[in-house]
C-alpha positions as CSV (number, residue, x, y, z in Angstrom):
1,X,-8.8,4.2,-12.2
2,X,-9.8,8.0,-11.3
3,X,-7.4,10.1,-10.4
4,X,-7.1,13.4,-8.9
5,X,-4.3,16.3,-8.7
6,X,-2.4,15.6,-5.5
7,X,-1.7,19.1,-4.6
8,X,0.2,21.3,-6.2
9,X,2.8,19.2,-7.4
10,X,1.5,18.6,-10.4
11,X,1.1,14.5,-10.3
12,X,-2.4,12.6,-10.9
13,X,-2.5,10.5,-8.0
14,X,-5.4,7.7,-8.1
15,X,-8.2,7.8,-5.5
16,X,-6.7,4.4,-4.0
17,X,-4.1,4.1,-2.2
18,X,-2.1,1.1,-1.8
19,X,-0.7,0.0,1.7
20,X,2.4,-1.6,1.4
21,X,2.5,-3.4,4.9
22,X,1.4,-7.0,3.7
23,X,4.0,-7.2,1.4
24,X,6.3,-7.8,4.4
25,X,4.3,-11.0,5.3
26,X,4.8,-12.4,1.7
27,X,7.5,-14.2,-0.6
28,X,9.3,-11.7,-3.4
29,X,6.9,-13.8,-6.0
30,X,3.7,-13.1,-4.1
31,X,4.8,-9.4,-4.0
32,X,5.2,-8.6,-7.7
33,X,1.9,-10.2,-8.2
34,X,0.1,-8.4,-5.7
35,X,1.8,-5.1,-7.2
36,X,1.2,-6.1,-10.6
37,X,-2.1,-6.3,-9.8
38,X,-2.6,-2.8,-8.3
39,X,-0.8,-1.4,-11.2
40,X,-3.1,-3.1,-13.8
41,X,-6.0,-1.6,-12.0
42,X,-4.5,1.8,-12.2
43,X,-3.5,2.4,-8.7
44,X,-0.4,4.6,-8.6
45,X,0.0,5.8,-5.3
46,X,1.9,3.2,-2.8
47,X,1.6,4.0,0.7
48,X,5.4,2.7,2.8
49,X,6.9,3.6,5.7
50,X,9.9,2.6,8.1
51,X,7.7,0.1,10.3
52,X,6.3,-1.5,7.1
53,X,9.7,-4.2,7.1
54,X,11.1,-4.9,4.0
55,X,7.8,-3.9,1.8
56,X,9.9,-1.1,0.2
57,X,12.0,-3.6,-1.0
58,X,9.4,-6.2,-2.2
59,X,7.6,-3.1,-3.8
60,X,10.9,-1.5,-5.7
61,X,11.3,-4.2,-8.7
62,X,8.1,-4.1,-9.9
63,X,8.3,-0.1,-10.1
64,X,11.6,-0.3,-11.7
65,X,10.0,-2.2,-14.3
């Protein structure tokens, strides 16, 4: 996956971004999949926020890993 310098900050951040929201519409399993996916294509940039539910949760084990 590209990437590109997000700012000044130092980080590589790839060109896609994934939106978290659907992981709030889908079982724990489903959710590690559907981030394991996006990690094995390179993505690296997770887009959450306080209406997205519980998809910070869902999105945390896989990025603990």
């Amino acid at each position: 996956m590209e990437t590109r310098p997000l700012g000044a900050t130092g980080h590589e951040s790839s060109i896609l971004t994934y939106g978290s929201i659907v992981l709030d519409y889908v079982e724990q399993d489903k959710a590690n999949q559907m981030v394991e996916n996006a990690l094995d294509a390179g993505v690296n940039h997770f887009d959450v926020a306080p209406t997205y539910g519980d998809a910070e949760v869902k999105l945390a084990p896989k990025l603990q890993e």
